[in-house]
LUMLUM-373404 format. One record per residue (C-alpha): residue in one letter; x, y, z. Coordinates in steps of 0.2 Angstrom, whole numbers. Layout:
<rs>
<r res="A" x="X" y="Y" z="Z"/>
...
</rs>
This chain:
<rs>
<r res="X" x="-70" y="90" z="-43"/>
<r res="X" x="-59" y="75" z="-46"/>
<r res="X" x="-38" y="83" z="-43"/>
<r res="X" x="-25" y="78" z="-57"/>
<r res="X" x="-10" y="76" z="-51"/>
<r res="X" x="7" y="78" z="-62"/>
<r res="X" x="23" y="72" z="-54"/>
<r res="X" x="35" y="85" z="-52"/>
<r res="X" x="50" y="74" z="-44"/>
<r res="X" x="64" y="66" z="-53"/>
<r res="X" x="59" y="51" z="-58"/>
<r res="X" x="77" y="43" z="-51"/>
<r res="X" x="74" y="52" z="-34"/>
<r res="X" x="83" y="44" z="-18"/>
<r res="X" x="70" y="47" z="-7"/>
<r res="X" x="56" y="31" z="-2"/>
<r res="X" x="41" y="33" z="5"/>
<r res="X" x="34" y="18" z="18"/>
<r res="X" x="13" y="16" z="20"/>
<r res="X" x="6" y="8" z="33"/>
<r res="X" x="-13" y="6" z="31"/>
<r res="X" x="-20" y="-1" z="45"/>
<r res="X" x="-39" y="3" z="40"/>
<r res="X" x="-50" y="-8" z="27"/>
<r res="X" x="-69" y="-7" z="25"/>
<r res="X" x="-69" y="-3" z="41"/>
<r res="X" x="-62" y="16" z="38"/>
<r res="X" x="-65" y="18" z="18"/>
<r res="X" x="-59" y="35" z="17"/>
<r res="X" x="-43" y="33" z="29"/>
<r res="X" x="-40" y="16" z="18"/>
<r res="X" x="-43" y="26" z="-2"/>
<r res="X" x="-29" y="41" z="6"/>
<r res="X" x="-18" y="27" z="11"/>
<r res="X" x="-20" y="20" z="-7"/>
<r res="X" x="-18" y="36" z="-14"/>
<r res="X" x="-5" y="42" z="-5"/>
<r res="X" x="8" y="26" z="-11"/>
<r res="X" x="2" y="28" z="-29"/>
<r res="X" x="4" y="46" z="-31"/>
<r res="X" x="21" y="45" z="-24"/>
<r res="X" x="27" y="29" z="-35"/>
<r res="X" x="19" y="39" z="-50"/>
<r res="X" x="32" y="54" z="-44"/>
<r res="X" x="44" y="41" z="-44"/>
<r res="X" x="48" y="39" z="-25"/>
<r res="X" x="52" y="21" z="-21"/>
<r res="X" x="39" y="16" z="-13"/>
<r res="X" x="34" y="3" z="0"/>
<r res="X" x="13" y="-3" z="6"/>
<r res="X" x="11" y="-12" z="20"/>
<r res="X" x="-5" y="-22" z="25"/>
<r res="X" x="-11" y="-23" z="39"/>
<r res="X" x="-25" y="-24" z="52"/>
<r res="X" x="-42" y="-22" z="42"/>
<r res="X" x="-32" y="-18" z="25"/>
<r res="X" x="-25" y="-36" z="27"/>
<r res="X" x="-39" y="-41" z="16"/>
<r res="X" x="-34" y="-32" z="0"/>
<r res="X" x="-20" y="-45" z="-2"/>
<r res="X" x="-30" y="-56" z="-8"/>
<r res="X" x="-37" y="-58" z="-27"/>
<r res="X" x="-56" y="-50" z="-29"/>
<r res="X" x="-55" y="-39" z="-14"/>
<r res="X" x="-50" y="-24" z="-18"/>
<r res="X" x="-63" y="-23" z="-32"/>
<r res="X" x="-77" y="-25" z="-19"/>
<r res="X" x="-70" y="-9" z="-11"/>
<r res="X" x="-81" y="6" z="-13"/>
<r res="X" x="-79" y="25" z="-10"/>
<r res="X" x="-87" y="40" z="-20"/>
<r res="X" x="-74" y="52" z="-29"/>
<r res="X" x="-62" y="39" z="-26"/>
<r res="X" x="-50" y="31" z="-39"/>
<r res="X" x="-55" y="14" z="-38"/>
<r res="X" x="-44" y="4" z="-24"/>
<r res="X" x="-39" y="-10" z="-38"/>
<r res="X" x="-30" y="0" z="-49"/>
<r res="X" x="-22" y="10" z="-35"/>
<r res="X" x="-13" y="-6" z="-29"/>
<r res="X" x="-10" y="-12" z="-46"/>
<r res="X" x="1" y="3" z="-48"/>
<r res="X" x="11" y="2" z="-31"/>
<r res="X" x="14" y="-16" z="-37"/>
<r res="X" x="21" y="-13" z="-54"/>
<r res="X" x="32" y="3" z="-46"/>
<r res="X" x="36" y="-1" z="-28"/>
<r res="X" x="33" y="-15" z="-16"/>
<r res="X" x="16" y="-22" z="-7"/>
<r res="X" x="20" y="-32" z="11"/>
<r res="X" x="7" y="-39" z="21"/>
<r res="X" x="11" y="-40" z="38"/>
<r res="X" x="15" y="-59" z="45"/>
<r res="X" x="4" y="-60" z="61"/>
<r res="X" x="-10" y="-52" z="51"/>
<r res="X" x="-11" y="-65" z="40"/>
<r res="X" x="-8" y="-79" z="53"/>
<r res="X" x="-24" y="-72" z="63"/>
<r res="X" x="-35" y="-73" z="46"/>
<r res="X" x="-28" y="-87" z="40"/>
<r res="X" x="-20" y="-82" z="25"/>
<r res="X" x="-8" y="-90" z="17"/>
<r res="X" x="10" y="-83" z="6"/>
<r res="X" x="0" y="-94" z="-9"/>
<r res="X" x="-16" y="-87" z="-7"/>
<r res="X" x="-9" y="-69" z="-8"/>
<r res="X" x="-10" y="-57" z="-27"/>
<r res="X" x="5" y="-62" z="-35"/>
<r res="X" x="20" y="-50" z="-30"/>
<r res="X" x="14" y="-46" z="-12"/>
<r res="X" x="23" y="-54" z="1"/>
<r res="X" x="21" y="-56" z="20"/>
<r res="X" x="34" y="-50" z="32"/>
<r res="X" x="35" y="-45" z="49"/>
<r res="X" x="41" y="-30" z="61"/>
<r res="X" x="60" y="-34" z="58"/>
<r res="X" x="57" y="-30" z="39"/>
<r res="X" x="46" y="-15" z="43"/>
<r res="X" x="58" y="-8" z="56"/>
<r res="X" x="74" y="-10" z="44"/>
<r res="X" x="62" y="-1" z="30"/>
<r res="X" x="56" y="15" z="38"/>
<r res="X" x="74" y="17" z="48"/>
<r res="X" x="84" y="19" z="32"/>
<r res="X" x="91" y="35" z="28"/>
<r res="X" x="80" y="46" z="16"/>
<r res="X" x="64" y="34" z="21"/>
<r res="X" x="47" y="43" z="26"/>
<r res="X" x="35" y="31" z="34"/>
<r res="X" x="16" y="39" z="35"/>
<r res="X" x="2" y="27" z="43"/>
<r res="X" x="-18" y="28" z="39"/>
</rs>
């Protein structure tokens, strides 16, 4: 049974919602609810910010979330591709230093930032920070 899901927030709501999905391959189901969980709640028109890390680092780069795979699941490419129209994609900086991944290497419109960027998001007022 595949779940459709129909936002029911406003769509100028003041609340944001900050993902941190540590799990890649590694973790396919923690990694697809991570996924899902950012573009359901930019669909409902929360402000919403995905944050790369550990395993997950890896999607930041062009071609690999299409060679992620996970029954019932709505594929992971076009679950980043609508955080990054509606919210913000950040992969985290020492991530990317320990697999060599470069800010020009990255998908267009992700960045790389570190803790003092994360910390300032998820202590805003109104912000709820989940990690998978």
């Amino acid at each position: 049974m595949v779940e459709t899901y129909t936002p029911r927030l406003d769509p100028m709501a003041t609340r944001s919602l900050v993902v941190k999905v540590t799990a890649g391959a590694d973790a396919p189901e923690r990694c697809s609810q991570a996924f899902t969980v950012a573009a359901t709640a930019a669909a409902a028109g929360l402000r919403v910010s995905l944050w790369l890390t550990g395993e997950a680092s890896w999607f930041a780069l062009p071609g690999r979330a299409e060679t992620f795979t996970l029954p019932h699941a709505t594929p992971l490419p076009d679950l980043l591709a609508a955080v990054l129209e509606a919210g913000t994609v950040t992969l985290c900086t020492q991530c990317a230093a320990r697999r060599e991944i470069t800010a020009d290497a990255v998908i267009p419109g992700i960045r790389i930032a570190g803790a003092t960027t994360f910390v300032e998001e998820v202590t805003a007022d109104g912000v709820q920070a989940l990690v998978y």
